[in-house]
C-alpha positions in Angstrom: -8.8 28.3 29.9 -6.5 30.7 31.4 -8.5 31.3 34.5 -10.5 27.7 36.2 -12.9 27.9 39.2 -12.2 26.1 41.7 -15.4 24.0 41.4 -14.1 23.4 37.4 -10.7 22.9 38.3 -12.0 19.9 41.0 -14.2 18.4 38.7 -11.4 18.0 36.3 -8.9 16.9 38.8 -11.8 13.9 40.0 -12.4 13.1 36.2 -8.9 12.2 35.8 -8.4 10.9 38.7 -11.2 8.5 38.3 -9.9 7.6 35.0 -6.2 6.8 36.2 -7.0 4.7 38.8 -8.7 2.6 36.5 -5.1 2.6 34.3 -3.3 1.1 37.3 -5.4 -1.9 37.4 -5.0 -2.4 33.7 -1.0 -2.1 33.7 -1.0 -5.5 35.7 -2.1 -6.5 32.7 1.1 -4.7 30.3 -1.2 -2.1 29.2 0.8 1.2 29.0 -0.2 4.6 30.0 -0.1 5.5 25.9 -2.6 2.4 25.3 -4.8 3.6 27.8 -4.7 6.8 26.8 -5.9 5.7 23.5 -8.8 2.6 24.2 -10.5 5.8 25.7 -9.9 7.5 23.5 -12.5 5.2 20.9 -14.5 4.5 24.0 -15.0 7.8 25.1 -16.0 9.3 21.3 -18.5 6.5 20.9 -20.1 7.4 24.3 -20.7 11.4 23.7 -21.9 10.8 20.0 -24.7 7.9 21.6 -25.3 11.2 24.0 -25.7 13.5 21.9 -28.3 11.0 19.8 -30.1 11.4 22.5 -32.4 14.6 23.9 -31.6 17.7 24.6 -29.6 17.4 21.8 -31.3 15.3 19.1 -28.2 15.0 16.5 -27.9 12.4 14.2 -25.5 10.0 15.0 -22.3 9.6 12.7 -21.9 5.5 14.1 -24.0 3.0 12.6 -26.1 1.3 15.3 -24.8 -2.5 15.0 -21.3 -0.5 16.0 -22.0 1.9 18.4 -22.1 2.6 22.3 -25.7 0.4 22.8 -24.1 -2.3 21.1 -21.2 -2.8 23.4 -23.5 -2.5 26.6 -25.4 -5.2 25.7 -22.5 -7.6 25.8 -20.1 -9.5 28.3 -17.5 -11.8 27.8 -16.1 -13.1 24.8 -18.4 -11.9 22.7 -17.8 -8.1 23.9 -14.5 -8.5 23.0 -15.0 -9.8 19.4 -17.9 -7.4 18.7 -15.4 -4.3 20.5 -12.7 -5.4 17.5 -15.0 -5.7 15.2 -16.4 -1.8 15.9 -13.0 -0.1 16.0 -12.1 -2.0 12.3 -15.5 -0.9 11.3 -15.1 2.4 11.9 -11.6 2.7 10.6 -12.9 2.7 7.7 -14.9 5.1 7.7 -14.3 9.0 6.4 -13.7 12.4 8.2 -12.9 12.9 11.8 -14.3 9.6 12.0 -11.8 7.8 10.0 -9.1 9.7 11.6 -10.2 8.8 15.2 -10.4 5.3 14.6 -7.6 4.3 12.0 -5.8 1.4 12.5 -7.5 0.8 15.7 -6.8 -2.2 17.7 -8.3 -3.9 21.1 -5.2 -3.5 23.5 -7.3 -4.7 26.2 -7.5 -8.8 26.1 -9.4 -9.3 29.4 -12.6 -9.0 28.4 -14.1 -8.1 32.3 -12.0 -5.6 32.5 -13.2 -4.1 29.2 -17.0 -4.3 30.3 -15.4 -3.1 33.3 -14.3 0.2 31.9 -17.6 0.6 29.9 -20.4 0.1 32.3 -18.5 1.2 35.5 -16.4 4.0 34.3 -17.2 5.9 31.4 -21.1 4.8 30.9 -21.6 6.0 34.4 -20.6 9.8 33.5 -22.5 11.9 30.9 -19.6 13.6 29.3 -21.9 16.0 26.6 -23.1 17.7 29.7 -20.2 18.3 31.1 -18.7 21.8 29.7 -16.0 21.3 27.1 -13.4 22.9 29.9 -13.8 20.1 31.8 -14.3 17.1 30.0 -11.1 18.7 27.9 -9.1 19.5 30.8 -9.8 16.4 32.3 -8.7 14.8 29.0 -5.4 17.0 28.9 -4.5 15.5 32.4 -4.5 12.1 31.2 -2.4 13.0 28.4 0.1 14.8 30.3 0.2 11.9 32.8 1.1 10.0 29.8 3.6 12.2 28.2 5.3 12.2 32.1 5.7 8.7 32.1 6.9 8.4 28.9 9.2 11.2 28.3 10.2 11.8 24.5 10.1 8.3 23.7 9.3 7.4 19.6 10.3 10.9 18.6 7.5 12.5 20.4 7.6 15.1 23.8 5.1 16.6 25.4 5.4 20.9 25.2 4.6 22.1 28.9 1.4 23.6 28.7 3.3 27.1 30.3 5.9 27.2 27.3 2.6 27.1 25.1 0.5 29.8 26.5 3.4 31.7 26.9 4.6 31.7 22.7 1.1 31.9 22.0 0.8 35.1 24.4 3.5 36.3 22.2 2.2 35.9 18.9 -0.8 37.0 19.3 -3.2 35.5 17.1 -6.2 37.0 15.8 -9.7 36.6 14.7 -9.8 35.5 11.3 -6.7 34.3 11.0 -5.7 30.9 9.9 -3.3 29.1 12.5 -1.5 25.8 11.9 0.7 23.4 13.8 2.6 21.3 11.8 4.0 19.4 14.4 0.4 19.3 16.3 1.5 16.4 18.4 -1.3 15.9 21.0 -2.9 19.5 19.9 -1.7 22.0 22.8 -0.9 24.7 20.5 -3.7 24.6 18.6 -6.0 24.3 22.1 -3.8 27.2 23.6 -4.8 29.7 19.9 -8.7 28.6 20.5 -8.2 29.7 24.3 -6.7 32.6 23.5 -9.2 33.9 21.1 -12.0 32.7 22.8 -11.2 33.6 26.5 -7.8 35.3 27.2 -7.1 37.5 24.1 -9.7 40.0 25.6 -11.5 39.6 21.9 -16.1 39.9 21.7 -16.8 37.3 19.4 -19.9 37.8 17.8 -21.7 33.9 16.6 -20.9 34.0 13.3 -16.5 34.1 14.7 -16.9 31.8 17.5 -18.5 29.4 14.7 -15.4 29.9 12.3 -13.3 29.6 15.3 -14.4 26.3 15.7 -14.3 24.9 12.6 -12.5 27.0 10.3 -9.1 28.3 12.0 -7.3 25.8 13.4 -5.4 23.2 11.7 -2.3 20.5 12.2 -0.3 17.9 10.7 0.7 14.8 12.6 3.0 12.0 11.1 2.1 9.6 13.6 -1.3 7.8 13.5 -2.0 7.1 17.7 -1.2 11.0 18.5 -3.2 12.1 15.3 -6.5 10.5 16.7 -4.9 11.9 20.4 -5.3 15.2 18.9 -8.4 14.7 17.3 -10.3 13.9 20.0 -8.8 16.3 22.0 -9.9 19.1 19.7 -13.6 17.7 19.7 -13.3 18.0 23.6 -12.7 21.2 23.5 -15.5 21.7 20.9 -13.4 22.1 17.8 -14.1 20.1 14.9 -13.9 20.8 11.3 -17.2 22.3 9.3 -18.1 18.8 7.4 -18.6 15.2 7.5 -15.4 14.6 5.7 -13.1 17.5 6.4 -10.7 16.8 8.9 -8.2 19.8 10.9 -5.9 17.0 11.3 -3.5 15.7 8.6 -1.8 12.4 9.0 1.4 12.8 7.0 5.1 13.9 7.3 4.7 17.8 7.4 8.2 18.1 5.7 7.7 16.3 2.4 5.7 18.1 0.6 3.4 21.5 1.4 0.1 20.3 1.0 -1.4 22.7 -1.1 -2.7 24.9 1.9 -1.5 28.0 3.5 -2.2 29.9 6.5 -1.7 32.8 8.5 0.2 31.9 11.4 2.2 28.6 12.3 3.2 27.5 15.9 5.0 24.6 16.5 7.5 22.9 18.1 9.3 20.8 16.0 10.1 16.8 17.2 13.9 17.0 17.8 14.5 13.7 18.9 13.2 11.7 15.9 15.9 10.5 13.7 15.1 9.9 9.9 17.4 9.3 7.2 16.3 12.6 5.3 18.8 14.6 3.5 18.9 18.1 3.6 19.8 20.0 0.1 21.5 22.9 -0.1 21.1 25.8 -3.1 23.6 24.2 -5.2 22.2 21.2 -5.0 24.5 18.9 -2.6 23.7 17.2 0.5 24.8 18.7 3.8 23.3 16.8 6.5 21.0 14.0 7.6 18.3 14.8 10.1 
C-alpha cells in the first residue's frame, strides 16, 4: 500500500518483530537469516490453508491431512522432526503453487524443541487469514528485506529498494487489463508494487469482475532460482494473489533468458541480476560471439 495507518503499520512492525526475535535464537544454531526466511515460509502456508479449512471460511484444503498443520501439532521431539521432513518431501511433489512452494524443501532446523518451538509458540498462536493481506504481507516484506540487508547481493541475487519500485512503477503506469511480467521477479516487489498500484494508488474503480482478474490473471514472473521462487510465491499469496487454478502457477522456475516461454504480455518490469556470472555467450547478427555475461 502506498498509504498505511498507523494502527496497520504497528501491527506489521510487531509481526515482524515477533518473528525476528525468534531468528536470533535460531542463528546460535547456524541457521541464516535466508533459512529462516524460508522454514516459515512452509510453516506459515500450512498454517493459513488449516485456517482457512476452518469456519468463516470453509475452503477445501489443498494439504492432505497425514501432512498438514494438525499433524505437526500433535508431535514433539524426534518424531516432529522426522514427520516435519517427511511433509515438506511430500508436498514437493505435489502440483501448482503447491509444488512450487515446497520444491526441494528441506528441514534446516535440526533442534527439534526449537522447531515445536516456532510452531506452537509463534506462528500457531497468531491467526494469519484474519489478518488483512496488508499486514500479514507487509509483515512478510519486512522479514525479507531484513534478509536481503544482511545478505547483500550475495548468489547473484539483490534486493530492489521498495522506493526505486514504486517509483518505475509510478512511471509506467500500468493499467487494468493489462498483462505485467517480471522476468527477473526475485522476491516479487514489482509485481506486488503493479497490484498496489492498480488496486490502491493508480486512482483506478475496480468493479469484481477486475479485482478478480487482478488477482489471478495479470501478474506473472520468472525466477531461476528455486528458494526465491517459493519467496515470491508466498509472498504473492500474502498479498492475495494467486493464479486462477489448482495447477497454474504465476511463478516460473527457469532461466528467463533461454528461451521465451511461449507467453507474452503487455508490460515487463524488472531489474535484471547484475551480479551473477554465467558462462553464456552473447551472439551477435552475424553470428560470432562478442561477450560472456
Amino acid at each position: 500500500m502506498l498509504f498505511d495507518t498507523p494502527n496497520m503499520a504497528d501491527q506489521s512492525h510487531q509481526l515482524v518483530q515477533k518473528l525476528w526475535n525468534y531468528c536470533n535464537i535460531l542463528r546460535d544454531d547456524g541457521l541464516s537469516y535466508g533459512d529462516y526466511v524460508e522454514q516459515l515460509t512452509f510453516l506459515l502456508f500450512l498454517k493459513m490453508a488449516d485456517e482457512q479449512s476452518r469456519p468463516p471460511f470453509n475452503k477445501a484444503s489443498p494439504i492432505p491431512k497425514n501432512v498438514d498443520w494438525q499433524s505437526l501439532m500433535r508431535l514433539d521431539g524426534d518424531e516432529l522432526e522426522t514427520h516435519y521432513r517427511h511433509v515438506l518431501e511430500s508436498l514437493g511433489k505435489q502440483k501448482g503453487m503447491l509444488g512450487v512452494i515446497f520444491r526441494k524443501a528441506q528441514n534446516k532446523i535440526q533442534d527439534p524443541a526449537k522447531l515445536r518451538r516456532l510452531i506452537v509458540d509463534l506462528i500457531d498462536k497468531e491467526q494469519w487469514s484474519s489478518l488483512s493481506a496488508d499486514v500479514k504481507g507487509d509483515a512478510y516484506e519486512g522479514l525479507l528485506q531484513k534478509n536481503a540487508e544482511d545478505v547483500k547481493g550475495g548468489a547473484g541475487q539483490y534486493f530492489t529498494p521498495r522506493p526505486l519500485i514504486a517509483a518505475i512503477v509510478g512511471v509506467m503506469r500500468p493499467e487494468p487489463k493489462m498483462t505485467i511480467c517480471d522476468p527477473a521477479c526475485g522476491t516479487g516487489g514489482f509485481l506486488l508494487a503493479a497490484y498496489n498500484y492498480l488496486s490502491e494508488s493508480g486512482g483506478y474503480k475496480l468493479d469484481r469482475a477486475q479485482k478478480k482478474r487482478l488477482a489471478t490473471e495479470t501478474l506473472y514472473g520468472v525466477e531461476l532460482v528455486d528458494g526465491v521462487a517459493r519467496l515470491c510465491c508466498m509472498n504473492m499469496l500474502l498479498h492475495g494473489i494467486s493464479a486462477d487454478g489448482a495447477d497454474e502457477v504465476p511463478v516460473e522456475i527457469r532461466d528467463a533468458i533461454d528461451s521465451h516461454g511461449g507467453k507474452y504480455y503487455g508490460m515487463v518490469m524488472t531489474h535484471p541480476p547484475f551480479g551473477k556470472k554465467s558462462s553464456r555467450n552473447i551472439v551477435h547478427e552475424e553470428g560470432k560471439a562478442e561477450k560472456k555475461s
